[in-house]
LOVEXVO-229409 format. One record per residue (C-alpha): residue in three letters; residue number from 1; x, y, z. Coordinates in steps of 0.02 Angstrom, whole numbers, always signed. Last residue first. Layout:
BEGIN
rest	nr	u	v	w
ALA	NUM	X	Y	Z
...
//
This chain:
BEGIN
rest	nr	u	v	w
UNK	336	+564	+677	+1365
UNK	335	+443	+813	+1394
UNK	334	+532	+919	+1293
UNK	333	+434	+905	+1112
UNK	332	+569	+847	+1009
UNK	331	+595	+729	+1162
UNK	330	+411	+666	+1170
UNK	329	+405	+663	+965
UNK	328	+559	+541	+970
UNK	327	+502	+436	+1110
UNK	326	+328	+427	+1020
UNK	325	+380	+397	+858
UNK	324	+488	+242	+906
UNK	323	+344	+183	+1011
UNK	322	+266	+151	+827
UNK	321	+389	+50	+757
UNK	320	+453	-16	+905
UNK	319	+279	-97	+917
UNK	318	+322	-223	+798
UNK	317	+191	-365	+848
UNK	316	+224	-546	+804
UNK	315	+90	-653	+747
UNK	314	+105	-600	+561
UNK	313	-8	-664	+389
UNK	312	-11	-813	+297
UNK	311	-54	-939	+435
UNK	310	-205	-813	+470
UNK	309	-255	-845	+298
UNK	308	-240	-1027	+306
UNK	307	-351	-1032	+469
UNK	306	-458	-939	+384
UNK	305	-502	-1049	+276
UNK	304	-445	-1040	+82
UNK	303	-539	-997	-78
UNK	302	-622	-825	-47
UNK	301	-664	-699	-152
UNK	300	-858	-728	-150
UNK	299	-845	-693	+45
UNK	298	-762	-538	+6
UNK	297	-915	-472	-70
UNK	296	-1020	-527	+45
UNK	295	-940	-451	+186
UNK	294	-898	-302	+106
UNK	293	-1083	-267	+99
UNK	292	-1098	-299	+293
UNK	291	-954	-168	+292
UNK	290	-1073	-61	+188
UNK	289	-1200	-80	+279
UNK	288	-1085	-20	+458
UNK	287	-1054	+136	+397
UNK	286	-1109	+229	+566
UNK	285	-1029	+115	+666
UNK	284	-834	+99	+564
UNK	283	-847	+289	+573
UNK	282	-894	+289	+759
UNK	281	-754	+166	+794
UNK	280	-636	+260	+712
UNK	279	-697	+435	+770
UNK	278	-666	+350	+950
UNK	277	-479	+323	+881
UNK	276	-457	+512	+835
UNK	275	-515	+566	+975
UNK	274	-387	+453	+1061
UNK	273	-270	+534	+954
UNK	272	-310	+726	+971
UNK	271	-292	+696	+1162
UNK	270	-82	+663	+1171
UNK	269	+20	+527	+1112
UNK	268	+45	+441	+1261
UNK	267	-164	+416	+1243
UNK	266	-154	+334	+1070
UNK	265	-36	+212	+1115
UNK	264	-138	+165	+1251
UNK	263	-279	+153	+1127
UNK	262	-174	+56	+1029
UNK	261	-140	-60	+1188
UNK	260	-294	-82	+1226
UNK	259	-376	-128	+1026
UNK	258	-224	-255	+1041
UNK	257	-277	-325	+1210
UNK	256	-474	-322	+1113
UNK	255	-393	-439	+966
UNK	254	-331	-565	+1072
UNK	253	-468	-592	+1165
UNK	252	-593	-587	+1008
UNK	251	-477	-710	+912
UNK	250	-598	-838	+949
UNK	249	-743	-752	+902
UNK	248	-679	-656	+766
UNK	247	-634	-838	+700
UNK	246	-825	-894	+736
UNK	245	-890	-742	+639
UNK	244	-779	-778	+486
UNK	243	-651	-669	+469
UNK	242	-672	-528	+321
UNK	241	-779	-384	+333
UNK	240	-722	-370	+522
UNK	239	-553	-375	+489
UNK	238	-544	-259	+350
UNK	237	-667	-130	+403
UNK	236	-563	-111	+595
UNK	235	-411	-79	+515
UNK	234	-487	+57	+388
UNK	233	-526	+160	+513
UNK	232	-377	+110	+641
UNK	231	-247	+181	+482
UNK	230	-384	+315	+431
UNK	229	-409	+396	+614
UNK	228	-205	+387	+642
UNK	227	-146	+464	+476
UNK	226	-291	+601	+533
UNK	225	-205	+636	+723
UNK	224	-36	+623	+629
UNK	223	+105	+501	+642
UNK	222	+286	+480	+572
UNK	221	+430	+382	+493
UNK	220	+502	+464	+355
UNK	219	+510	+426	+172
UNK	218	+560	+511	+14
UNK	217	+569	+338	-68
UNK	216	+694	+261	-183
UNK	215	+670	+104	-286
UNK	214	+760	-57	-316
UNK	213	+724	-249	-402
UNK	212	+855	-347	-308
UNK	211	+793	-362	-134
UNK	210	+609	-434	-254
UNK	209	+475	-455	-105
UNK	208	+368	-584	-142
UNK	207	+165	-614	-127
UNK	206	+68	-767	-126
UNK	205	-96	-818	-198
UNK	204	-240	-900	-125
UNK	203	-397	-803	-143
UNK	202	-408	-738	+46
UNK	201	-195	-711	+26
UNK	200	-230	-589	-111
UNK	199	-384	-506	+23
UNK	198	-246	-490	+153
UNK	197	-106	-407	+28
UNK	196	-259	-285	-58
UNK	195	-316	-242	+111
UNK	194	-127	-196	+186
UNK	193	-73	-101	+27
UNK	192	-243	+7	+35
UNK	191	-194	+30	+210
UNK	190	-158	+206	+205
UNK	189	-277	+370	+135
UNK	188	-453	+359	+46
UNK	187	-448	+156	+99
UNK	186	-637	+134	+82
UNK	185	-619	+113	-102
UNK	184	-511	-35	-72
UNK	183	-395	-24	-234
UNK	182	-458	-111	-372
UNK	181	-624	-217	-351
UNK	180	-565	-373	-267
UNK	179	-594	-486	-437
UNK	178	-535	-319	-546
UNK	177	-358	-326	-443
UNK	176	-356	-533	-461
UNK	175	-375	-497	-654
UNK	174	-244	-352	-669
UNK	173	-98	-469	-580
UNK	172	+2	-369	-479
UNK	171	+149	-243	-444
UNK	170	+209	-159	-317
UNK	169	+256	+12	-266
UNK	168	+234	+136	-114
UNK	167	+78	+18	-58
UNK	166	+191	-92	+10
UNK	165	+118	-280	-1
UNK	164	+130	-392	+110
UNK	163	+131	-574	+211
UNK	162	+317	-594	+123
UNK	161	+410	-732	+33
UNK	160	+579	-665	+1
UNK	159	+644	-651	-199
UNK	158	+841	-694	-174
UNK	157	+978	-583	-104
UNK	156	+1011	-420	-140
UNK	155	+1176	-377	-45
UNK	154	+1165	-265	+110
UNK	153	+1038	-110	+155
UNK	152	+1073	-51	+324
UNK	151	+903	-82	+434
UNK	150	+816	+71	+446
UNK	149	+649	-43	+421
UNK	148	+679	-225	+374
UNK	147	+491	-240	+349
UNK	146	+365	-102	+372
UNK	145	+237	-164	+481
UNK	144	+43	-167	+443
UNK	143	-79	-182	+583
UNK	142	-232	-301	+527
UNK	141	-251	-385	+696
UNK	140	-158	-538	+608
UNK	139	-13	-419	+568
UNK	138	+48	-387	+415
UNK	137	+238	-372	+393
UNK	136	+266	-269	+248
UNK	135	+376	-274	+86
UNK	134	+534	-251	+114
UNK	133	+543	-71	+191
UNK	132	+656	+90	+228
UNK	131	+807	-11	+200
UNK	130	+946	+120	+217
UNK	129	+1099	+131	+124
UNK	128	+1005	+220	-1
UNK	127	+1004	+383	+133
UNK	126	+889	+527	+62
UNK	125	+817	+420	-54
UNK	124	+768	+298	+77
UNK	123	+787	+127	-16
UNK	122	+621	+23	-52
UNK	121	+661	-161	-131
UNK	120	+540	-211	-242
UNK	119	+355	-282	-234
UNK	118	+267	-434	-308
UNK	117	+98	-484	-337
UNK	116	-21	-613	-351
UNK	115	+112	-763	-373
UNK	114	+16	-936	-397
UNK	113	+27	-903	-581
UNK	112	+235	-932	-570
UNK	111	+372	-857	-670
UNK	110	+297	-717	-780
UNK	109	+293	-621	-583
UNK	108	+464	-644	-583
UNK	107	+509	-554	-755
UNK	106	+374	-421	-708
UNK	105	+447	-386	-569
UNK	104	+633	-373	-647
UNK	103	+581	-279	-790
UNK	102	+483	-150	-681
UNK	101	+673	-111	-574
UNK	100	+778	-108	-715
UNK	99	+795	+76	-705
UNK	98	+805	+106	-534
UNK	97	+657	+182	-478
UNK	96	+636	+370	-398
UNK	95	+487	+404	-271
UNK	94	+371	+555	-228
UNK	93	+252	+488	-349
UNK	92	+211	+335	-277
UNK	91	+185	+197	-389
UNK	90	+56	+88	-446
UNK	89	+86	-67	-557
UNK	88	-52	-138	-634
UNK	87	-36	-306	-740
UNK	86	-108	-376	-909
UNK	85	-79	-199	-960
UNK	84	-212	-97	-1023
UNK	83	-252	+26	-914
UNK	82	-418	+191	-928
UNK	81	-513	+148	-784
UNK	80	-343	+53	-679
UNK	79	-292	+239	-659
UNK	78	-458	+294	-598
UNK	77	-423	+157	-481
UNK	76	-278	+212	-438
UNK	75	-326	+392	-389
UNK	74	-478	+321	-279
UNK	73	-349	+227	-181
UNK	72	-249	+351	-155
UNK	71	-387	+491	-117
UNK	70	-510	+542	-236
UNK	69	-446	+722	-232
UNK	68	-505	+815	-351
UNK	67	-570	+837	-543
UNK	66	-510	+671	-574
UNK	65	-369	+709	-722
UNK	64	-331	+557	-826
UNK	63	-146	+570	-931
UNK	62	-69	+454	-1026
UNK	61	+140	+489	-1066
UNK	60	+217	+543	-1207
UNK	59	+173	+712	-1182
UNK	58	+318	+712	-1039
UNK	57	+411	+892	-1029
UNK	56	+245	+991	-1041
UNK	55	+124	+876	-980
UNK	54	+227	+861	-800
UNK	53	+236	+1035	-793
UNK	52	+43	+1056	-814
UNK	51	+3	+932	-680
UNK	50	+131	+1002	-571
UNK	49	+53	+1182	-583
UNK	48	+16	+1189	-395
UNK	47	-183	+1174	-393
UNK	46	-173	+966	-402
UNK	45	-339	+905	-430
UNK	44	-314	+719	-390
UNK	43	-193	+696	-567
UNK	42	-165	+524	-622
UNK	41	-18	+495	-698
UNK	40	-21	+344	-831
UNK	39	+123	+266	-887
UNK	38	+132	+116	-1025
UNK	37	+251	-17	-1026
UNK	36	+285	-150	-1165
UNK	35	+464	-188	-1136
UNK	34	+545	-148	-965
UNK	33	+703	-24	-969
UNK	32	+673	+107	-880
UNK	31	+730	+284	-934
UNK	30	+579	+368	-938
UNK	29	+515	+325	-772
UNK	28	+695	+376	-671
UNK	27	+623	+564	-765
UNK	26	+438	+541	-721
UNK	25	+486	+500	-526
UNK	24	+598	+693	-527
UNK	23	+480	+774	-588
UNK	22	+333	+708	-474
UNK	21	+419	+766	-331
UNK	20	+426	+948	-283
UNK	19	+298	+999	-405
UNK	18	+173	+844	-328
UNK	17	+9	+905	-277
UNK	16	-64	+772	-292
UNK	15	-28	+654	-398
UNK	14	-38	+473	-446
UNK	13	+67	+362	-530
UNK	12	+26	+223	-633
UNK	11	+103	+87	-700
UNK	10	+31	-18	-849
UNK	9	+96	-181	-890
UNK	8	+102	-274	-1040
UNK	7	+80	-163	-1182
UNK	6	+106	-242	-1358
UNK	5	-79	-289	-1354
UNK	4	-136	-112	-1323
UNK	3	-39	-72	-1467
UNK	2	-131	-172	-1580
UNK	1	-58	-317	-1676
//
């Protein structure tokens, strides 16, 4: 037997950028205890010596360097280039995993072939009492909600049926992640976790959260004028290149009070993010072939309606999420 055939999943982490971080991931990495697991870090043209640091004190480990930054996504994917595993696994680097937390996926994931992927429990490093998400709550507008978020973290219970994905770690099956094409290449920052949930749920599987499988995030809750542009960017691809005309149709009135209220949003939160919305729609515009091309593509995917997939997903907005920023950036910033 090869040792490609001993390996059974392959995680990958990728950096950029990452001295303050990476270390720190590598080391909870080494000491986990899942059988037939192979590492690959996947360096985005990092210029502050992590890559080298990480070779140094890991050789064990696979390395691909891009050349620069592919983005998320793109880093993944790179990853996926070069894995073996009969499942993928991508992880953020600026995280720390308990060390049975890959044997416990994988042992649920083994359980049932309807499950496309499965994600752990994400602590706040800086305050493991704290929940910072669940999985995700994925809105039928294509807004992604973390769940459980700054609640106090109590007893694992068991796995938890959830309409997400988070993109900070997961794991799923490497033949549904070749059938959608890897990560969304679109997705060059946030929302990869959201498309590859909503497209898993277009083919028919189900996702769980695991309470009792555990990692720790550096995490904080927060907005930028870019963060803003990709997140309604890559919104607007994903539920356009995916509903059925008539369903965009009849979700159209639903759909344009959300589009208001973001822009809303947008506007409390000063003029770079309305720009940054308009540059959303222009973006979404000026690339709209390739969403046509998605189209297709995802079509092909598909084995349920839509009104199964929209069954699958959230009707309940979380904007205290989000107005949760703004209260705390209006104070910070003395107007509140």
């Amino acid at each position: 037997m090869s040792i490609s055939d001993q390996i059974k999943v392959s995680v990958i982490v990728v950096n950029y950028n990452g001295l303050p971080y990476l270390d720190t991931c590598l080391d909870s990495l080494s000491r986990q205890t899942c059988a037939g697991c192979e590492i690959i870090v996947v360096d985005n043209g990092s210029t502050d010596g992590s890559l080298q640091q990480a070779r140094d004190k890991y050789p064990g480990l696979t390395y691909v360097e891009t050349g620069h930054n592919l983005g998320y996504a793109g880093g993944v994917n790179a990853g996926l280039a070069v894995a073996v595993g009969e499942y993928i696994s991508p992880l953020n680097m600026d995280t720390r995993v308990e060390a049975d937390w890959l044997e416990k996926l994988l042992g649920f994931m083994e359980s049932g072939p309807k499950v496309g992927a499965a994600c752990p429990r994400v602590l706040v490093m800086e305050s493991p009492g704290v929940i910072n998400c669940d999985g995700l709550n994925i809105h039928i507008s294509g807004l992604g909600f973390c769940r459980d978020l700054h609640s106090t973290a109590t007893a694992a219970g068991p796995p938890q049926k959830v309409s997400g994905i988070s993109g900070c770690s997961y794991i799923i099956r490497r033949d549904l992640f070749n059938r959608m094409g890897g990560a969304p290449a679109y997705c060059f920052m946030y929302n990869d976790d959201v498309v590859i949930s909503w497209l898993l749920a277009l083919m028919g599987y189900d996702i769980y959260c695991l309470p009792s499988s555990v990692i720790y995030h550096r995490y904080r809750l927060s907005m930028t004028p870019d963060k803003f542009f990709h997140l309604e960017k890559n919104r607007l691809y994903l539920t356009i290149s995916t509903f059925k005309w008539p369903t965009l149709l009849l979700l159209s009135p639903l759909l344009l009070v959300i589009e208001a209220m973001v822009f809303a949003y947008s506007i409390v939160k000063g003029w770079p993010y309305p720009r940054s919305k308009l540059g959303a729609y222009q973006a979404a515009f000026q690339e709209r072939k390739e969403i046509a091309r998605l189209r297709r593509f995802y079509g092909t995917l598909r084995s349920v309606s839509d009104w199964t997939l929209l069954q699958k997903l959230s009707w309940n907005l979380e904007w205290g999420q989000l107005f949760g920023i703004v209260r705390f950036r209006l104070r910070r910033d003395g107007r509140g």
